[in-house]
N, C-alpha and C positions, 0 to 999 in steps of 0.2 A: 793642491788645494790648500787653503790658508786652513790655520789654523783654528782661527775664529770659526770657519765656513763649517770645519771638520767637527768640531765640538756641538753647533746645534743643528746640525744633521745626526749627530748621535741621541742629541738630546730629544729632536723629532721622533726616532726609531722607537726611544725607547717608550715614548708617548704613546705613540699608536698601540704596542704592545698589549700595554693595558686599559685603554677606553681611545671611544671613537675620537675623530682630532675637530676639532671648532679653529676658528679662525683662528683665536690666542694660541693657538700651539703653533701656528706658521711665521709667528713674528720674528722673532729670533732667526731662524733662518735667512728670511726675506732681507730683514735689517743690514745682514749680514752680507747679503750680495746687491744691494741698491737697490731690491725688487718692493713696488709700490700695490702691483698688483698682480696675483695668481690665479690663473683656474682653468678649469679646461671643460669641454665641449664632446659630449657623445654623440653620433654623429647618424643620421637612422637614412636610408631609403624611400623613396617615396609612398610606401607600401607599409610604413613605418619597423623596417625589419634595421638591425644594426649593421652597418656598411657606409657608404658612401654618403655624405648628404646633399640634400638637392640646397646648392649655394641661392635659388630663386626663393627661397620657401623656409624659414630662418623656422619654423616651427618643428622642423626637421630636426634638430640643433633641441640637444639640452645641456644647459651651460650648468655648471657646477662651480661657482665662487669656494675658493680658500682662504682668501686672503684680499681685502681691499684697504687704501687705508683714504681713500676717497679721495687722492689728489691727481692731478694735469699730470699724462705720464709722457714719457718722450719713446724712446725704442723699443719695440714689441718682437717677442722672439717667441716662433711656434718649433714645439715638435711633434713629431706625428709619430704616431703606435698603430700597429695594424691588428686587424680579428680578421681572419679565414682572407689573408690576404687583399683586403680593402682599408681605406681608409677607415676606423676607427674614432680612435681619440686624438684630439689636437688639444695635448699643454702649453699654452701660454702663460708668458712672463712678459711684463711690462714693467720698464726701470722707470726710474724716478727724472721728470726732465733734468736734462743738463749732462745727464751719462752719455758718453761716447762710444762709439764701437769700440775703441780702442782700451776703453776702460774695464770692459765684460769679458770676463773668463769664460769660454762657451764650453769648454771641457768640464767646468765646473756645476754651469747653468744645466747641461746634459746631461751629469750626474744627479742634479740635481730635481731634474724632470722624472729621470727612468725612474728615483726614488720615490716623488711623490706619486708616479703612475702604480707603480706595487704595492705602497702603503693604502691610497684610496682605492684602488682596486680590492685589496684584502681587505678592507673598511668596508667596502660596499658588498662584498661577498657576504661577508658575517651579517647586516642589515638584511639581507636578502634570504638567510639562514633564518633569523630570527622573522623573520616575515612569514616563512615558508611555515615556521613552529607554531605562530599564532595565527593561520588565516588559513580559507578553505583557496585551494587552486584556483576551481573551476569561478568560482563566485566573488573572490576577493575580500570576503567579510570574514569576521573573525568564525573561528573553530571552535569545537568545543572543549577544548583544555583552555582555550581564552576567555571564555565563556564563563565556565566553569569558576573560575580564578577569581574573574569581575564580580560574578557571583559571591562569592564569600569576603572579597572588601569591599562591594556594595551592601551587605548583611553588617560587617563588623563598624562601619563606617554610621551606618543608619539604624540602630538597633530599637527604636521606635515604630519603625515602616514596616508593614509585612508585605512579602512580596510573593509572587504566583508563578507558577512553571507551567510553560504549555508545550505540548509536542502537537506539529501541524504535519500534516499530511498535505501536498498536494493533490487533489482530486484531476483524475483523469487525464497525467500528463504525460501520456502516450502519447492522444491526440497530436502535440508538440511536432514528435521524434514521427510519427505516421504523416505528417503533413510537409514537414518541411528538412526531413533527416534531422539528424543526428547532431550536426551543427549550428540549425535551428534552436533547437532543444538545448544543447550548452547555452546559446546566446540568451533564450528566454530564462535559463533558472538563474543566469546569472544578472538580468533586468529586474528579472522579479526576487533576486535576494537584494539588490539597491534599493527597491519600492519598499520592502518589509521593513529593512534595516532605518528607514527615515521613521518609521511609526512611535522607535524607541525612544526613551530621555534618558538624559545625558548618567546617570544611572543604572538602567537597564540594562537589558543585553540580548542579543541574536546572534545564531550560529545556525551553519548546515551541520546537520549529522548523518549526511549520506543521500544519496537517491535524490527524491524525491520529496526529502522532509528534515524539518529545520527545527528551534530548541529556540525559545524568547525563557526569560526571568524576568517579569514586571512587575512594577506595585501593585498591589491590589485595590487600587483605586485605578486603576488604569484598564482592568480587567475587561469592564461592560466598554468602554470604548474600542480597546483593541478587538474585541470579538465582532463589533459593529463591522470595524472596517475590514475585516478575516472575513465578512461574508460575501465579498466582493471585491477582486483587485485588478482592477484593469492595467496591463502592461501594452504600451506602444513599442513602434518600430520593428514588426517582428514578419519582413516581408514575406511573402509566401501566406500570411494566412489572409479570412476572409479581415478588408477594412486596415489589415495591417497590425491588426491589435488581439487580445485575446482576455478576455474576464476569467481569472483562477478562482477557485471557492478550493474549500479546505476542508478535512476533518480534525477537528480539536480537542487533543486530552486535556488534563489541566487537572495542577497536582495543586493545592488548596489546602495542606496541611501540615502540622507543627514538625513537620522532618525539618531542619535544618542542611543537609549535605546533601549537595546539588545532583548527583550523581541518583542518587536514593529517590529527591524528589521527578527528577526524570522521568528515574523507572517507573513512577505512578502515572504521569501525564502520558508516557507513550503507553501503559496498558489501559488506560483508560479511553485513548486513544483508538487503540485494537478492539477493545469491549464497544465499542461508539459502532465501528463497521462490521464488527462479524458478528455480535450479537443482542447490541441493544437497539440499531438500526437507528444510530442517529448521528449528527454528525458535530456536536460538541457534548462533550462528555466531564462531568468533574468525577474526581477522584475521592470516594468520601467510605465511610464505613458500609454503608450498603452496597456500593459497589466493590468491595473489600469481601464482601462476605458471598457475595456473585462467584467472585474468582476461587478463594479458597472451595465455596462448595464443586465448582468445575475443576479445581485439579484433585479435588476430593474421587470425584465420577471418573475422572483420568485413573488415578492411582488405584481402584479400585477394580477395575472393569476386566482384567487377564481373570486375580481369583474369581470374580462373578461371572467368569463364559466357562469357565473349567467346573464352576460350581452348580451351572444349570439353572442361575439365577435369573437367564434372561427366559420368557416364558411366551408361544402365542396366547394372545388373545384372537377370538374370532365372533367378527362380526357378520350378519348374512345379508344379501343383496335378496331385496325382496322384490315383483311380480305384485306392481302395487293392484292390478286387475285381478289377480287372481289366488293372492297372498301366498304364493308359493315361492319355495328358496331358489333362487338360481345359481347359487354362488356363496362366497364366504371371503372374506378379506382376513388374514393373520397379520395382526397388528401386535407388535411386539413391546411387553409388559417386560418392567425389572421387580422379581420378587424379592425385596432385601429387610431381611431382618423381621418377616411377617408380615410389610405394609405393601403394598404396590405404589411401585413410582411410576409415574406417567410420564409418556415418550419423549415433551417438551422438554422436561428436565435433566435428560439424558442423552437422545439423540442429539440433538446440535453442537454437543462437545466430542462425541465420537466421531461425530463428521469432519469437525473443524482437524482435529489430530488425527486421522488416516485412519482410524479406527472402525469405521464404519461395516467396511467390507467383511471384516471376519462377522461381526453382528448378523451379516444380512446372509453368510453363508450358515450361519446356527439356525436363525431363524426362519429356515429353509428345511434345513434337518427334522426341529422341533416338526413342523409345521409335515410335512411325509411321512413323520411319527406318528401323526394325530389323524393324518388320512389313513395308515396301514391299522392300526387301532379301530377304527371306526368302521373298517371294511370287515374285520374279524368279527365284531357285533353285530354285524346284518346290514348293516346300516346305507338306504343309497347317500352316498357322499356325490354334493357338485363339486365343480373347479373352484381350486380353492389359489386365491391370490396370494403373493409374497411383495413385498414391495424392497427393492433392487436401487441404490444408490448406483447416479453413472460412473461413480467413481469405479464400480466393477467391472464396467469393460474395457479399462485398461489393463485389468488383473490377467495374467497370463493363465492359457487353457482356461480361464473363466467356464466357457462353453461345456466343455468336458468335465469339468469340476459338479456342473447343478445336474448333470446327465449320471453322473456317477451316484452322487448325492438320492438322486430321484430312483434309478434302480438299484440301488442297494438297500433301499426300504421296500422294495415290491408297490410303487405306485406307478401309474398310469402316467405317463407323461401328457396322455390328453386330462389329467384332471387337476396341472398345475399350469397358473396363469403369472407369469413375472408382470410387474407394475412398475414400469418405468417416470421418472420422473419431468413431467412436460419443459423446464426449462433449463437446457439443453444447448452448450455454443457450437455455431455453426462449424466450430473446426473437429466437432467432437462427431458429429453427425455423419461420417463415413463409417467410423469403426462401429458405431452403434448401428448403422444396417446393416452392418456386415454381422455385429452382434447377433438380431432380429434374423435373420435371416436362418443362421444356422439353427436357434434355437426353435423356430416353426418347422425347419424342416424333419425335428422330432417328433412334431406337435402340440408341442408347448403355445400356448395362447399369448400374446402380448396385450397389454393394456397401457395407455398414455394417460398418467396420474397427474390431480393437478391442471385439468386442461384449462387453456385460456388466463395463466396467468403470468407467465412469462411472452419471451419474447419473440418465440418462434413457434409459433402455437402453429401456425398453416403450413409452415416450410415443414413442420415434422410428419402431420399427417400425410404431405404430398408424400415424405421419403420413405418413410416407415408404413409397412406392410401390417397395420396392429388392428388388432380384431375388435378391443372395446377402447373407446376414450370415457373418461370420467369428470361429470362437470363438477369446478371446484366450489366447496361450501360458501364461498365469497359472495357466487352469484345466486345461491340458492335464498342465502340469508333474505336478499334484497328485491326479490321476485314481489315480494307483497305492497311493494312503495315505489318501486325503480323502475320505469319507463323501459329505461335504457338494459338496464338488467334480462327484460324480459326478452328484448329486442336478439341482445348479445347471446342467449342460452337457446333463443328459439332458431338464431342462427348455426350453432355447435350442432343441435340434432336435425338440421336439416342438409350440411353439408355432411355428416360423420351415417346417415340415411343413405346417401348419394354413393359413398365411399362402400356400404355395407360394413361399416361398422357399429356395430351394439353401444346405444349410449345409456351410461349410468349415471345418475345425479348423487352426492356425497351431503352428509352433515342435513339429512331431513329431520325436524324433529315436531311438526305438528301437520295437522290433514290438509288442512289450509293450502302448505307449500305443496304438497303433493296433488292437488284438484292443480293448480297451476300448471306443475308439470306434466302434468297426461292430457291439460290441453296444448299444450304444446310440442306433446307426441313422443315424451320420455315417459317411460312405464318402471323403468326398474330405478329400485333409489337404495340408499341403504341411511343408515342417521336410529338417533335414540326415538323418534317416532316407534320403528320397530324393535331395533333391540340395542341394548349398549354393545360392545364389546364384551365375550365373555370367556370362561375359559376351559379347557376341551373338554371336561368331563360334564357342564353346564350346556357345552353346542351339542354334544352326544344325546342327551334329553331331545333339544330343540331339535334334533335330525331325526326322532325316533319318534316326535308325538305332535309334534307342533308343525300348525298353519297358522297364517296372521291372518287377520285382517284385511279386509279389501277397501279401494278409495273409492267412489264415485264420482263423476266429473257432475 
């Protein structure tokens, strides 16, 4: 190898070494051996996989220029590199016209090849590295470390603009992955992250952060428009479903305040996010002091709630199911009060964070206890006690020995298992629905009475009475409200106690609180009701009274 040849082939090595190589790094070399023009071709399968390419179909073929110096070449020299045994890469050299065969060193051009095959090889590796660091896989858009990044020299770059964090959720993209597997589902998140990613300016920024849900930073001028078109994203090409296409909707957190560090403001937009669907029931959320103080008071009831069950803070209240004909008690519902700090908190403010954090179940087996306490109590007084209901999170019948646990619970107080009623909750998923008969089941065969709480507002209101063997359904205060105005209301409630008649099961109406609604209901052939009409919620030594001296009131139709 000449000398010349040898020196900017070091001089290339040492190039590459340290940054990627551009054309001007090839000249020297090229000059050096007569070469006008360099580059080579990766070489893909019809199928677009790397291998072979189909010589019909030049699209197959991605060329990769090194070096051109744009003139009429004369002799063209390929070598070929193999992957997994097929043709691969083809380097081509093209000399300058007027070079001879005999003028070309091909031991050199050879060296010369394998050279530049390892150096852009290794060039493209690292490119592919650094691609891998800033972009998501499955989707091909940027990451959230890229994200992130843009974020803070879009901020330092613009320090006039304020700009807004949102964490989206896709809504209901099972659907996807249930319709058309699992390959569907990639192809569609990765459609529908190119449709989002168009939304942004040149500014902005989007990223996936896993699953299901993605991360924008926009201006805040940009805000009301991007949420417009977040209510709506039509994605094509996605065979398998209906039309080929599929409309996404979203749920949107959205961080909206003076945090600066992107990571921080996130964390607001995604629990904002989470507040939107488990508890504010909506599906864009901003992130602001009142929602701020939402959270702290619920991790407040979190952190709180082990010393308040050990402390005997949570307490029944009992309300009674009245015999609107003949104003006698039939029944008593224990609705579970938190006594803290001498005030009563009410259930909304409590239950729904126990629920959400797995919490629930120990609640519901206290308030079980209490609640057998107040029956063995009241039985020592004289007193005739009716069945007195508990209301039972489904989350309990995955709890192990569940069955055995309320059976122990019930006689180790000395109460009557015919005078405790479990209240199940009517909305209920169909895969939940075996172990729950199976639940029902055992628990009648003690005696225990079941009740389906809540009827008619979920989504399996019929399927459950067909399965479940339950003695009372309970119509929900939804429908009761709207008895006085509601057509369809009427329609709806007159149908519950006509099928729950058929079934023999006992129907109760919930949330009565004036005569009015109750003339309605007894002509529609529901008698027993319970609501502040007759009594609020109250608490046991207050029902003790009510069981010893008191009758209400009776309705007339």
């Amino acid at each position: 190898m000449k000398k010349e040849v040898e020196k900017e082939l070091q001089k290339l090595i040492r190039t590459a070494t340290n940054k990627s190589l551009v054309p001007e790094d090839f000249e020297g070399i090229c000059k050096s051996v007569n070469v006008v023009r360099m580059y080579y071709d990766i070489s893909f399968d019809s199928n677009g996989y790397r291998g072979v390419g189909d010589e019909k179909n030049d699209s197959h073929f991605q060329v990769v220029e090194l070096y051109d110096l744009k003139v009429k070449s004369g002799i063209k020299k390929v070598f070929t590199f193999f992957y997994s045994g097929n043709e691969y890469v083809h380097a081509c050299i093209e000399f300058a016209e007027g070079i001879e065969e005999q003028d070309i060193d091909m031991d050199t051009c050879g060296i010369l090849a394998d050279v530049i095959y390892i150096l852009v090889s290794r060039q493209n590796m690292r490119l592919m590295l650094d691609y891998a660091e800033s972009h998501d896989a499955l989707t091909g858009i940027p990451n959230l470390k890229a994200v992130s990044s843009k974020y803070m020299s879009s901020v330092v770059r613009n320090p006039d603009v304020k700009y807004v964090v949102l964490y989206i959720n896709v809504k209901d993209f099972k659907y996807i992955n249930d319709r058309g597997g699992v390959h569907l589902g990639d192809f569609a998140m990765a459609k529908l992250a190119k449709k989002l990613e168009g939304y942004i300016r040149e500014d902005e920024g989007i990223c996936r952060v896993g699953g299901d849900n993605f991360a924008f930073f926009i201006r805040r001028d940009n805000l009301e428009l991007m949420l417009d078109r977040l209510k709506s994203v039509r994605v094509d090409g996605l065979i398998g479903l209906r039309n080929n296409s599929h409309r996404f909707s979203f749920r949107i957190g959205v961080s909206d305040t003076e945090v600066k560090e992107f990571g921080a403001r996130l964390e607001e937009a995604s629990t904002a996010c989470i507040m939107g669907r488990s508890v504010l029931k909506k599906d864009v959320v901003i992130y602001n002091l009142e929602l701020s103080e939402i959270i702290n008071y619920n991790n407040s009831v979190v952190a709180a709630f082990a010393d308040a069950l050990t402390g005997n803070e949570f307490v029944p209240y009992f309300q009674p199911k009245v015999n609107m004909c003949t104003g006698e008690i039939l029944g008593l519902e224990a609705l579970c009060r938190w006594v803290r700090n001498g005030e009563v908190v009410e259930p909304m403010d409590f239950i729904p964070q126990l629920d959400r954090k797995g919490m629930i179940t120990e609640l519901d087996m206290a308030m079980l206890e209490s609640a057998c306490k107040s029956i063995s109590k009241w039985k020592k007084m004289g007193l005739k006690v009716p069945v007195v209901s508990v209301n039972f999170s489904k989350k309990n019948i995955f709890v192990p020995d569940i069955e055995r646990k309320i059976i122990s619970i019930i006689d180790n107080n000395d109460v009557g298992c015919d005078l405790i009623e479990i209240e199940i909750t009517e909305t209920v998923h169909e895969s939940e629905i075996s172990r729950l008969i199976e639940f029902v089941r055992i628990l009648k065969n003690y005696g225990i009475k079941i009740s389906i709480d809540d009827f008619g507002t979920g989504y399996s209101s019929l399927s459950l009475i067909h399965n479940i063997n339950a003695d009372e359904v309970k119509i929900d205060q939804s429908f009761v409200k709207r008895l006085a105005y509601e057509d369809k209301a009427v329609m709806l409630v007159e149908s519950i106690i006509n099928i729950a008649e058929r079934l023999n099961m006992q129907v109760i109406a919930e949330g009565v609180e004036n005569a009015e609604e109750g003339r309605i209901l007894l002509k529609l052939g529901c008698k027993i009701v319970q609501g502040f009409y007759y009594e609020k919620p109250v608490s046991c030594e207050k029902t003790a009274d009510i069981l010893g001296s008191h009758s209400y009131r009776t309705i007339k139709i």
